[in-house]
N, C-alpha and C positions, 0 to 999 in steps of 0.2 A: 504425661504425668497421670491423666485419669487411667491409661493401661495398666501403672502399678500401684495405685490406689485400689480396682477393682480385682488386680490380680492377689494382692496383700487380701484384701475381703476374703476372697474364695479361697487362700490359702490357712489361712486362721481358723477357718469352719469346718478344713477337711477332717475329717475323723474324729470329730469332737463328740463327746456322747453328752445326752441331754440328761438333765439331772435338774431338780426340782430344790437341792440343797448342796451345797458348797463348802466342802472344807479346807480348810488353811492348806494351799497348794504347798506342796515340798521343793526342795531348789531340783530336785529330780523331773520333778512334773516340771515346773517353769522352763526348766532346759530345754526338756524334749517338745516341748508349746514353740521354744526360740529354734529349734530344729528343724521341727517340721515347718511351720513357718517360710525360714529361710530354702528349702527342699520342696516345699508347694510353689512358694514364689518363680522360682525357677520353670517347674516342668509347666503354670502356666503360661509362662513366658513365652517358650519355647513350642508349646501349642498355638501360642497365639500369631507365631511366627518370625520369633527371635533365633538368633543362631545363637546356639547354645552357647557360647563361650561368652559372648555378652551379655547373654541372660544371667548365667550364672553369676561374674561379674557385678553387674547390677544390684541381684537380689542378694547378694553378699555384704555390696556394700550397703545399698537401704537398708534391711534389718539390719544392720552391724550398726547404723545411726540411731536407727529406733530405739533399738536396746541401750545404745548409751543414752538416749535424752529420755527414755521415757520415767519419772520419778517411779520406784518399787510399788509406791499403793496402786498407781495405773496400769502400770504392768499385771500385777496379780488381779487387780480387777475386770482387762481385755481377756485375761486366761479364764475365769470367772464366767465371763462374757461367752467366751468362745464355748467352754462347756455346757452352756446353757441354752446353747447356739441361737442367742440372742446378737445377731448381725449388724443392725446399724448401730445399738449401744458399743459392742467393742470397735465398731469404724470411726466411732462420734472419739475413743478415746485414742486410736491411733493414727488418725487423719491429722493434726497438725505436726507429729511428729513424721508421718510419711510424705509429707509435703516436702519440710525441711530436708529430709532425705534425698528427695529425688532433682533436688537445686544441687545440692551439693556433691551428689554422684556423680549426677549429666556431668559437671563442670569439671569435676576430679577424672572421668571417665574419658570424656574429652580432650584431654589432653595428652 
């Protein structure tokens, strides 16, 4: 679990540009945040020594959890986060939902 806990971090951060003010993200930006995301989860994954099929797998289903539990103000405010690439504040907001996640994949994945 700490593997996609720390792999969801560094994938949230990748390509994030820093900015000092934050405007009301469009369902566009939110997307492509839930995109890359899901697509960094992965190629960490898979660096870190996952075969790809179960990386992929995985990080399909964690963020597909995330995005469902996480309420919309958290959401926009981890994207917030990420742009500001303020690191522990967006982990502080999607670490109990990446938690949840990663019980519920193992388990579904599992079997």
């Amino acid at each position: 679990m700490k593997f996609i806990c720390f792999a969801f971090l560094a994938l949230t951060s990748a390509g994030a540009n820093a900015q000092t003010e934050v405007s009301e993200p469009t369902p566009e930006q939110i997307s492509e945040y839930k995109g890359r995301t899901a697509a960094d989860c992965s190629a960490e994954a898979i660096q870190g020594g996952m075969d790809a099929s179960q990386a992929h797998s995985l990080c399909t289903c964690t963020t597909a959890f995330v995005w469902q539990a996480m309420p919309p103000a958290e959401l926009k405010l981890a994207y917030e986060h990420s742009l500001q690439n303020l690191k522990s504040e967006e982990l502080k907001l999607l670490f109990p939902h990446i938690r949840k996640a990663a019980r519920e994949c193992k388990s579904s994945l599992s079997q």
